[in-house]
N, C-alpha and C positions, 0 to 999 in steps of 0.2 A: 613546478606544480602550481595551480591558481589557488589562490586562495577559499574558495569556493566546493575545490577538492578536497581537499585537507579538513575544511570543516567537515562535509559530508563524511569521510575517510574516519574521524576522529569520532562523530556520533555516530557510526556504525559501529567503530570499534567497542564504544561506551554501553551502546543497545544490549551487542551481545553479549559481553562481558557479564551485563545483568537478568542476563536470563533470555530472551528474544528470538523469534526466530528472524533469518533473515530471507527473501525469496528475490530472487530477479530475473527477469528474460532479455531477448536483446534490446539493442535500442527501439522506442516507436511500436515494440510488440504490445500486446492487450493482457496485463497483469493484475485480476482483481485479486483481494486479501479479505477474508470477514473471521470475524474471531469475538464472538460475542454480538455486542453493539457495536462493532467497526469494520465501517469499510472503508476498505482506500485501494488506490489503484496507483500505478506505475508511475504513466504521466499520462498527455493528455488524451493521447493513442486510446487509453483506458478510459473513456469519462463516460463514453454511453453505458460500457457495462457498470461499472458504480451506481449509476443511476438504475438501472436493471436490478442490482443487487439491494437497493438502496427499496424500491419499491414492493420487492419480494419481503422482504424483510417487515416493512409497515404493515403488507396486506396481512399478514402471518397474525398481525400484533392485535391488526384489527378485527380479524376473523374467528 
């Protein structure tokens, strides 16, 4: 396994362990997450909707 795995593998383990939810789709699919003031998204498949989500969110704050 790469070491890169195992990181990953080991702070997921850690996340849930402390409370966390975890979500994932396949590879390259479009994953956004908002929960509060955060957004984030899968990789980089995800970056227009972030930004989507990311502008919804401001106009909301600003409106």
């Amino acid at each position: 396994m790469r070491v890169v795995a195992v990181v990953v593998a080991v702070l997921k383990e850690r996340m849930l362990k402390l409370g966390a939810t975890y979500q994932k789709k396949s590879k390259w699919q479009v994953l956004v997450v908002e929960h509060g003031n955060l957004v984030t998204g899968q990789n980089p498949a995800s970056a227009a909707a972030v930004g989507e989500a990311l502008v919804r969110k401001l106009a909301a704050r600003a409106g």
